[in-house]
N, C-alpha and C positions, 0 to 999 in steps of 0.2 A: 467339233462337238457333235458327240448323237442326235436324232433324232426322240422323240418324245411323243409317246399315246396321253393325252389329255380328256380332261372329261365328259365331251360329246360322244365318247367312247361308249360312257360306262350307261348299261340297260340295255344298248345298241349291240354292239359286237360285230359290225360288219366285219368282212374279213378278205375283201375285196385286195387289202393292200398286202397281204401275206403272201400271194401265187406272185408278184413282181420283186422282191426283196431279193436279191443275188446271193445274200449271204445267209437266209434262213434266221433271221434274227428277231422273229416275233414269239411271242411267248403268250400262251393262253388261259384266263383264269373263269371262275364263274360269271362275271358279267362284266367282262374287261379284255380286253388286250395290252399288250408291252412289249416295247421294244428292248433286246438286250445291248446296253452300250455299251461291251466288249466286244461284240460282233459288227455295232454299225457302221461303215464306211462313210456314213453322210451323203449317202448317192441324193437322194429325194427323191428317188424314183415312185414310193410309198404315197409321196405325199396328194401328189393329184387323184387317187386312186379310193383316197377317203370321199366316203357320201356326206360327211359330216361336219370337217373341217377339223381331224380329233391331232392330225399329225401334224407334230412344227421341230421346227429346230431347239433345241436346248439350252443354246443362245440366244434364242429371239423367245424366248419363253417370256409372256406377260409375268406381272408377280402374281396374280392368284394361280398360272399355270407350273411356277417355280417347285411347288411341293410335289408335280409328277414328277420330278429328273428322279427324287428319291423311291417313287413309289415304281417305274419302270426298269429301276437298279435291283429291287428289293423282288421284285416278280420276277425279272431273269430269273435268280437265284434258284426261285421255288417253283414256278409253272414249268410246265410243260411246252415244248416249243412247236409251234403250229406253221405248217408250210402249206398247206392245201384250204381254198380257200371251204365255207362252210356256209350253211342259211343263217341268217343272224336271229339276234333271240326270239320267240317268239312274238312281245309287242314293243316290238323294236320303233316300230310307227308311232305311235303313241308315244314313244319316249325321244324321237327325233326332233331336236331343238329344244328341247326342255335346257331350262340350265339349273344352276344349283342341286347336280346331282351325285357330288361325291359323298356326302352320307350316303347313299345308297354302294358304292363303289365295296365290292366285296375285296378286302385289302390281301396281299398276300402272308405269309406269314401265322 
């Protein structure tokens, strides 16, 4: 099973875990990141790499994190794929450890 960007993510956008991925399989949208799972290997190599704690397995996905597998399927498709890493948003601090932030989660599509 893929890997999954969940919603510690979204506001944030670190992108610290993009420059270790082997395969290039992140994908980048206005205040989010995604993983593409036709590309992920399942390495984990990502997942230490988060400041956040935004990367898990797809199978160990809690149920309220069950609704990213669709939303990091649905982003492949349409972002753009991101290999280098970047400064994260700009009040990314502010927004670190907040939860209940997928209404704000700018959706793909």
């Amino acid at each position: 099973m893929p890997f999954i960007v969940t919603e510690p993510c979204v506001q944030c956008k670190y992108t610290d875990c993009v420059e270790v991925c082997p395969m290039d399989c992140f994908v980048e949208g206005p205040n989010f990141l995604a993983i593409d799972p036709a590309g992920c290997i399942d390495c984990s190599v990502c997942v230490p790499q988060c400041p956040v704690d935004a990367i898990v397995n797809a199978k160990e996905a809690s149920e309220a994190q069950q609704l990213y597998i669709a939303i990091n399927a649905q982003a492949a498709q349409q972002w753009p794929s991101i290999t280098r890493r970047q400064p994260p948003l700009p009040e990314h601090e502010a927004w670190r450890g907040v939860a209940d932030k997928m209404h704000l989660l700018v959706q793909p599509g």
